[in-house]
C-alpha positions in Angstrom: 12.4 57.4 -75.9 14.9 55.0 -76.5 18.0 56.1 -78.6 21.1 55.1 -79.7 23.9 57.2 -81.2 27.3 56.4 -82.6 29.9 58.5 -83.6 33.8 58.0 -84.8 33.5 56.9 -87.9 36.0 58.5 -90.3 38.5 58.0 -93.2 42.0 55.7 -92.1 44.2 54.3 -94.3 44.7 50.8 -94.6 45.9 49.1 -91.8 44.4 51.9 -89.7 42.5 51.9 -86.5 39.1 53.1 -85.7 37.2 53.4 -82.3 33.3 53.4 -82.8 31.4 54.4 -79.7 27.2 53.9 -79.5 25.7 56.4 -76.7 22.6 54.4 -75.3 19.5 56.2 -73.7 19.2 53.0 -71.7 20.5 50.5 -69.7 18.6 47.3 -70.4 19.4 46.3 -73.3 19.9 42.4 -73.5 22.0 42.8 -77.3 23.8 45.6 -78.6 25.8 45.1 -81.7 27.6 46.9 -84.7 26.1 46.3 -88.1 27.3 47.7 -91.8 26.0 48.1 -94.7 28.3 48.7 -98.0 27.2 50.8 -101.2 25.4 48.1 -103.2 25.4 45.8 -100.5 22.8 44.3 -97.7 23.5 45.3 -94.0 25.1 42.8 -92.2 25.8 42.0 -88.6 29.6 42.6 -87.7 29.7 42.5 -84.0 27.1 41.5 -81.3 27.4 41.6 -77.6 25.0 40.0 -75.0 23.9 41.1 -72.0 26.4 38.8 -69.6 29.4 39.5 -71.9 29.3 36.9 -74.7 30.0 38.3 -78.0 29.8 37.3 -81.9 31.7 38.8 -84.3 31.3 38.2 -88.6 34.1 36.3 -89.7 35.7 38.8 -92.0 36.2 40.8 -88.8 37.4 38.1 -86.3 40.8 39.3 -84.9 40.6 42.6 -86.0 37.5 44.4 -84.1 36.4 43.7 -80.9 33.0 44.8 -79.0 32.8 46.0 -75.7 31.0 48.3 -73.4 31.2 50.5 -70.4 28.2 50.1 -68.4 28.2 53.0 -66.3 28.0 54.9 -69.3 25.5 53.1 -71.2 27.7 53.2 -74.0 29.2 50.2 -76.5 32.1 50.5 -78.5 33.6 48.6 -81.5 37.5 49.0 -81.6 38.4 48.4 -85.4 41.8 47.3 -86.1 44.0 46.2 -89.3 41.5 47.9 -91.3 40.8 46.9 -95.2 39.1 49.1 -97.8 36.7 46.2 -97.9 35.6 47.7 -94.0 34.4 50.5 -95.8 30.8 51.2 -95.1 27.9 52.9 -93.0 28.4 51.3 -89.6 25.0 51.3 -87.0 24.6 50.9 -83.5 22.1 48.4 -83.0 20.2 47.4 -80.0 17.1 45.0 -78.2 15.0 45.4 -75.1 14.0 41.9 -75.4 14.8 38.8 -77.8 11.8 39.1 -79.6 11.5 43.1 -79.6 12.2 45.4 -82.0 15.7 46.4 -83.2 16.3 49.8 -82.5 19.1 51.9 -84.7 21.4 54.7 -84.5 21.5 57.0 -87.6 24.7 55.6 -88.8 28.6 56.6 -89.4 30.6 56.7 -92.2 33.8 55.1 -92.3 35.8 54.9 -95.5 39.2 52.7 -95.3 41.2 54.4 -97.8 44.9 55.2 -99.1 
Protein backbone atom coordinates (compact mmCIF):
# COMPACT_ATOMS: atom_id res chain seq x y z
CA UNK A 1 0.00 0.00 0.00
CA UNK A 2 1.42 3.15 -1.02
CA UNK A 3 1.28 6.10 1.53
CA UNK A 4 2.34 9.29 2.08
CA UNK A 5 2.30 11.24 5.42
CA UNK A 6 3.17 14.78 6.30
CA UNK A 7 3.47 16.36 9.37
CA UNK A 8 4.73 19.99 10.82
CA UNK A 9 2.34 22.00 10.00
CA UNK A 10 1.51 24.53 12.75
CA UNK A 11 0.62 28.21 13.68
CA UNK A 12 3.92 31.00 13.03
CA UNK A 13 3.63 34.33 12.99
CA UNK A 14 4.45 36.30 10.03
CA UNK A 15 7.67 36.19 8.89
CA UNK A 16 7.94 32.77 10.47
CA UNK A 17 9.48 29.52 9.37
CA UNK A 18 8.04 26.24 8.83
CA UNK A 19 9.55 22.74 7.98
CA UNK A 20 6.99 20.36 6.28
CA UNK A 21 8.20 16.81 6.06
CA UNK A 22 6.17 13.96 3.74
CA UNK A 23 7.05 10.20 5.06
CA UNK A 24 6.85 8.01 1.80
CA UNK A 25 6.01 4.23 1.92
CA UNK A 26 8.08 4.12 -1.34
CA UNK A 27 10.99 4.87 -3.17
CA UNK A 28 9.99 5.24 -6.80
CA UNK A 29 8.26 7.97 -7.06
CA UNK A 30 9.15 9.95 -10.27
CA UNK A 31 7.19 13.44 -8.65
CA UNK A 32 6.63 14.39 -5.29
CA UNK A 33 5.36 17.83 -4.48
CA UNK A 34 3.56 20.09 -1.88
CA UNK A 35 0.06 21.33 -2.80
CA UNK A 36 -2.47 23.74 -0.62
CA UNK A 37 -5.59 24.34 -0.63
CA UNK A 38 -7.09 27.71 1.30
CA UNK A 39 -10.72 27.93 2.90
CA UNK A 40 -12.80 28.95 -0.09
CA UNK A 41 -10.11 28.29 -2.39
CA UNK A 42 -9.07 25.47 -5.12
CA UNK A 43 -5.93 23.39 -4.29
CA UNK A 44 -3.04 24.45 -5.90
CA UNK A 45 0.35 23.09 -6.64
CA UNK A 46 3.09 25.02 -4.56
CA UNK A 47 6.23 22.95 -4.90
CA UNK A 48 7.13 19.94 -7.18
CA UNK A 49 10.26 17.94 -7.30
CA UNK A 50 11.24 15.42 -10.00
CA UNK A 51 12.85 12.43 -9.78
CA UNK A 52 16.59 13.72 -11.02
CA UNK A 53 16.33 16.91 -8.82
CA UNK A 54 14.57 19.46 -10.88
CA UNK A 55 12.05 21.37 -9.06
CA UNK A 56 8.94 23.94 -9.68
CA UNK A 57 7.75 26.04 -7.34
CA UNK A 58 4.26 28.54 -7.64
CA UNK A 59 5.27 31.91 -8.03
CA UNK A 60 3.85 33.42 -4.86
CA UNK A 61 6.31 31.03 -3.12
CA UNK A 62 9.56 31.48 -5.26
CA UNK A 63 12.28 32.59 -2.78
CA UNK A 64 10.66 31.73 0.18
CA UNK A 65 10.06 27.73 0.23
CA UNK A 66 12.22 25.32 -1.10
CA UNK A 67 11.57 21.41 -1.79
CA UNK A 68 13.93 18.84 -1.14
CA UNK A 69 14.29 15.30 -0.16
CA UNK A 70 16.38 12.70 1.69
CA UNK A 71 16.38 9.63 -0.16
CA UNK A 72 17.46 7.25 2.24
CA UNK A 73 14.62 8.10 4.09
CA UNK A 74 12.06 8.20 1.50
CA UNK A 75 10.98 11.29 2.83
CA UNK A 76 10.40 15.10 1.09
CA UNK A 77 10.36 18.18 2.76
CA UNK A 78 9.19 21.78 2.02
CA UNK A 79 11.14 24.36 4.10
CA UNK A 80 8.82 27.47 4.31
CA UNK A 81 10.37 30.72 4.89
CA UNK A 82 9.18 34.62 5.17
CA UNK A 83 5.88 33.28 5.81
CA UNK A 84 2.51 35.44 4.96
CA UNK A 85 -0.95 35.01 6.35
CA UNK A 86 -1.81 34.54 2.75
CA UNK A 87 0.38 30.87 3.27
CA UNK A 88 -2.28 29.95 5.34
CA UNK A 89 -3.86 26.72 4.35
CA UNK A 90 -4.09 22.74 4.36
CA UNK A 91 -0.84 21.74 2.84
CA UNK A 92 -0.63 17.92 1.10
CA UNK A 93 2.04 15.67 0.25
CA UNK A 94 1.58 14.62 -3.11
CA UNK A 95 3.11 11.93 -5.17
CA UNK A 96 3.31 9.68 -8.75
CA UNK A 97 4.52 6.24 -9.66
CA UNK A 98 4.41 7.17 -13.13
CA UNK A 99 3.53 10.45 -15.35
CA UNK A 100 0.37 9.19 -16.23
CA UNK A 101 -0.58 7.42 -12.84
CA UNK A 102 -2.58 8.37 -10.23
CA UNK A 103 -1.86 11.10 -7.67
CA UNK A 104 -1.57 9.76 -4.41
CA UNK A 105 -2.16 12.11 -1.22
CA UNK A 106 -1.30 12.52 2.37
CA UNK A 107 -4.21 13.47 4.69
CA UNK A 108 -3.06 16.93 4.93
CA UNK A 109 -1.56 19.66 7.67
CA UNK A 110 -2.71 22.63 8.86
CA UNK A 111 -0.68 25.60 8.88
CA UNK A 112 -2.11 28.97 9.89
CA UNK A 113 0.39 32.11 9.42
CA UNK A 114 -0.80 34.27 12.07
CA UNK A 115 0.05 37.28 14.52
Amino acid sequence: QVQLVESGGGLVQPGGSLRLSCAASANNFVVMGWYRQAPGKQRELVAQLLRDGRTNYANSVKGRFTISRDNAKNTVYLQMNSLKPEDTAVYYCNGKITIVGRDYWGQGTQVTVSS
